[in-house]
Structures are given as C-alpha cells and as structure tokens.
C-alpha positions in Angstrom: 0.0 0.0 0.0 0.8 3.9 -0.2 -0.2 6.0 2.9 -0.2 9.7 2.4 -0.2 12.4 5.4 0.4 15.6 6.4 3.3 16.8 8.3 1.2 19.3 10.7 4.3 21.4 10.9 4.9 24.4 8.8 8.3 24.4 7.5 9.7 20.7 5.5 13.1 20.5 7.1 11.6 20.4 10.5 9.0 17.5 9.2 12.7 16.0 8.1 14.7 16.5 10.9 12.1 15.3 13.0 11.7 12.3 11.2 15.2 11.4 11.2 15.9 11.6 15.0 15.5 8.8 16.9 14.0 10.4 19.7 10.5 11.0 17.3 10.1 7.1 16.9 8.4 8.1 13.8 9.6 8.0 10.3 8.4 7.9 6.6 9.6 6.4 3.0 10.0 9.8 1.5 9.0 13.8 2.2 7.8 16.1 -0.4 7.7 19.8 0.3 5.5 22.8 -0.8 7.9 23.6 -3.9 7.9 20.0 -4.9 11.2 19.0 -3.8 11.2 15.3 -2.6 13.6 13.9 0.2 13.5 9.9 0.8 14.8 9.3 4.1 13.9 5.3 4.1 14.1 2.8 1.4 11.1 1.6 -0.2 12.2 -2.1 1.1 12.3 -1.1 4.4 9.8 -0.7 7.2 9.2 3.0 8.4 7.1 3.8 11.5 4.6 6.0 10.0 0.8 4.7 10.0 1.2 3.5 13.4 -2.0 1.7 14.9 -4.9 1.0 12.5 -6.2 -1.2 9.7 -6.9 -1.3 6.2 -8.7 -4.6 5.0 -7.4 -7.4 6.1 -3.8 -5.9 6.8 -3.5 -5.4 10.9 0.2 -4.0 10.3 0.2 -1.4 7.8 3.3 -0.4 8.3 4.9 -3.7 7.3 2.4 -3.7 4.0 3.3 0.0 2.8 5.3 3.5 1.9 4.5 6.6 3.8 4.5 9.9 2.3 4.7 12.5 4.1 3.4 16.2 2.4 4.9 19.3 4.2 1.2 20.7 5.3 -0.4 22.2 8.2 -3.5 21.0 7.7 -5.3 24.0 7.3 -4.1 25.4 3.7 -4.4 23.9 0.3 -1.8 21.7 -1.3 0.7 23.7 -4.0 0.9 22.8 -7.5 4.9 21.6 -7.5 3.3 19.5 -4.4 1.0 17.8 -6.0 3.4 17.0 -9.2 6.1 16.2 -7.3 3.7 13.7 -5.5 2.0 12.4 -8.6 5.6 11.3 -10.4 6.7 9.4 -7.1 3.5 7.4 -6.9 3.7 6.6 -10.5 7.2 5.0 -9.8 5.7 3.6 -6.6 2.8 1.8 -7.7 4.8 0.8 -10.6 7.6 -0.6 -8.8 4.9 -2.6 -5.9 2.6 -3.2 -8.2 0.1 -1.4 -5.8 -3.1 -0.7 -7.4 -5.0 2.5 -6.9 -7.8 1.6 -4.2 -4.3 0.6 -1.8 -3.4 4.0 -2.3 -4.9 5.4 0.9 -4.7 8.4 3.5 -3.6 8.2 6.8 -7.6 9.2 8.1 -8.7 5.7 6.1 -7.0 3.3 8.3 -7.0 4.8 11.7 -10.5 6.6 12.0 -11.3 8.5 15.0 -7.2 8.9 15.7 -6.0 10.5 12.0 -7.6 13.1 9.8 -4.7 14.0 7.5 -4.2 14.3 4.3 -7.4 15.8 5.6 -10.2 17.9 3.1 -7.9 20.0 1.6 -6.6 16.9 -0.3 -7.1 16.5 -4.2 -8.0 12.7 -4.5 -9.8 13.4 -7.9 -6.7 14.8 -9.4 -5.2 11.7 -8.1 -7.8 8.9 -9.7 -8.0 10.7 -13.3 -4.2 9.4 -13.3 -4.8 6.3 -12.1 -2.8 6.9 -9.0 -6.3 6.8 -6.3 -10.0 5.8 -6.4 -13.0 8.3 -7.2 -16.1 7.1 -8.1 -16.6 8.6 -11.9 -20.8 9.4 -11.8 -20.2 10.2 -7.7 -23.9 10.9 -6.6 -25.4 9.5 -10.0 -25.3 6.5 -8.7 -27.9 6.4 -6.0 -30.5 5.6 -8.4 -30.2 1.9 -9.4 -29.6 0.7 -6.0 -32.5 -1.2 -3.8 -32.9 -0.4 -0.2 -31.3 -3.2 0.8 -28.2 -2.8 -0.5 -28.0 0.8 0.6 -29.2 -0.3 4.4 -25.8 -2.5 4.9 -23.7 0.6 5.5 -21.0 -1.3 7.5 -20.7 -4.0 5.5 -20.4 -1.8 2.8 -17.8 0.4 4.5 -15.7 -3.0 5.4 -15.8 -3.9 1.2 -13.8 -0.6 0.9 -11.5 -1.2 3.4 -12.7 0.5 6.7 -12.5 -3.2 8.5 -11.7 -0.7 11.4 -12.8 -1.8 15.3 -14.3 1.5 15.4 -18.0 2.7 15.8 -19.8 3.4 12.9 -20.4 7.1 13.3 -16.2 7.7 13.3 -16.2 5.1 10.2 -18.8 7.2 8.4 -16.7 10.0 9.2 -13.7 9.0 8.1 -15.1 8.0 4.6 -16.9 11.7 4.2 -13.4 12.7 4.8 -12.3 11.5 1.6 -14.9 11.5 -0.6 -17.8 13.9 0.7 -15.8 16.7 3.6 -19.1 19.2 3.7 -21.4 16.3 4.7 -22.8 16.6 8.2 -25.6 14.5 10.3 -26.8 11.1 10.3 -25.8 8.5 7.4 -27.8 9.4 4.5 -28.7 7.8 1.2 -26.0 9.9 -0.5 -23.4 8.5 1.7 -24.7 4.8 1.5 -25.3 4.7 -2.3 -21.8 6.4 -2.8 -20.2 3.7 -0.5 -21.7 1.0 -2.4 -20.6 2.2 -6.0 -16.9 2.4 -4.1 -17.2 -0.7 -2.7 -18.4 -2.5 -5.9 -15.7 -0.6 -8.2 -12.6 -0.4 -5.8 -13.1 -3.8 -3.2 -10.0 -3.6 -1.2 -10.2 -7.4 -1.8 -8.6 -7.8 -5.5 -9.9 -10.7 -5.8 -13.8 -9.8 -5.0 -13.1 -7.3 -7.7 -12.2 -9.9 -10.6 -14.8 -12.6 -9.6 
C-alpha cells in the first residue's frame, strides 16, 4: 500500500529532521515539500514507522504492507501545485515498482479513523484517480438511483468492502469516509453516503480478488 499524510508542521526540514531523530520514533519512506522538492529518508524495502495503529482490510500492520509519504502541510491550507506534481511522479514509480493498485493508495484518516484526519479535506483525491494513482467514483452521486434499499441499508458491510474493517464505531467510520470523498457532509448517514459507499465498494473492493470474480 501507499499511505499519504500531512506533516502538521509548517516548515519541510523540521518535518525532516524530525523524522530522522530517533527520539520522534516516527519515520516515513520519503517527504515532499510545498515547492515539490522530494527527500527519501527510508528505502522503499524497508519498514518505516509511519501509520502506526490501525487497519486497512485485512492488513492489521500497515506499516509492514506499505510506503509513507509525508506532504509538508499544516492542515489547514491547500496543497501547492509543485506538491501535487512532485507527489503524482513518485506514486507513478511507486505503484509501478509494488505493483500497488490505486484503491491501496490510501490516507492516513482511512485506516485509523477516529485517531488521523490527514491528508485531511484540503486533499485533491480526484486529481489523483484521473491518473490512475487513487480511487474516485466517476458518476459520484449518479449513482444512488439503481440501488435497492437493501443494499444501501448495509452501510458497515459496505464500508468494510472498501476497506474501513476498522474496530471503530460506525459514526467515526462514516466519518472518516466523508473525509475523503464527501468533507461538507454533516448529520446522520444518509442515502447519498450509503449509495456512494456502495458504487466504491463494488468498483474499488479492497479485496482484488472480490473485484475480478
């Protein structure tokens, strides 16, 4: 997998020279800053300590199953231009390299909901999917219409088929998926977020192999 974050500090080299000192017991694959400049400070083939406890699928130990990015962000501003290049080039190697395929390409929010919120709202996963790189759901909303109230009712199962297999409660998995995919949304599950689930979870199952049967 590919888990991107947010650095929550405002200048790169302090998100570096943080993670580099041993003292942080934190650290990640590779750092991109605002102006697109990209530092690695682990190899690929090597375990960093950056997701830290959560779950995505059926993978308990993300950090053994995955790269960390780190983008040089405080969480409250948008994401630069040579940022989002700079990132875009290194996942194309990445996912190239792993042979990761775009639904395993995942924020830090996914797999620890409740505890993580970046890359947070501010993040472009659309610009990501039109490259392949990330999942978006191509009609988004559209697709409400064709799907019977049963299938829209299961909303954990639904969330679980996408990878949220989380032991959180449903209200902070529900959360974390309007993170990615619908930020302004507010209040109780409705049938927006069920049916937009449900076209995620049929076109991106975090299970390959549910996807090809």
């Amino acid at each position: 997998m590919v888990v991107i974050h947010y650095t929550a500090m405002t200048s790169a080299q302090e998100a570096r020279d943080w993670l580099c000192n041993p003292q942080a017991e934190v650290s990640a694959h590779y750092v991109i800053s605002r102006r697109g400049t990209v530092w690695q400070l682990v190899d690929e083939d090597m375990r960093a300590w950056h997701a830290g406890a959560g779950v995505w699928g059926c993978v308990s130990d993300v950090n053994s199953r995955s790269v960390g990015i780190e983008l040089a962000n405080t969480g409250a501003e948008p994401f630069p231009e040579p940022q989002m290049a700079a990132l875009e080039d290194l996942l194309r190697g990445i996912t190239a390299r792993w042979q990761v395929p775009p639904e395993r390409v995942i924020g830090h929010s996914d797999l620890a909901p409740g505890r993580k919120i970046d890359p947070g709202p501010r993040f472009d996963w659309r610009r990501l999917a039109r490259q392949g790189l990330a999942v978006w759901p191509v009609d988004d909303l559209e697709a409400e219409g064709g799907n019977t109230p049963a299938e829209l009712d299961d909303l954990g199962k639904t969330l679980e088929a996408i990878g949220y297999t989380s032991d959180a409660d449903m209200e902070t998995k529900l959360a974390a998926f309007r993170l990615r995919y619908r930020p302004a949304a507010t209040g109780p599950a409705s049938r927006a977020d069920r049916a937009l689930a449900l076209k995620v979870a049929r076109d991106y199952p975090v299970d390959p192999v549910a996807r090809n049967a």
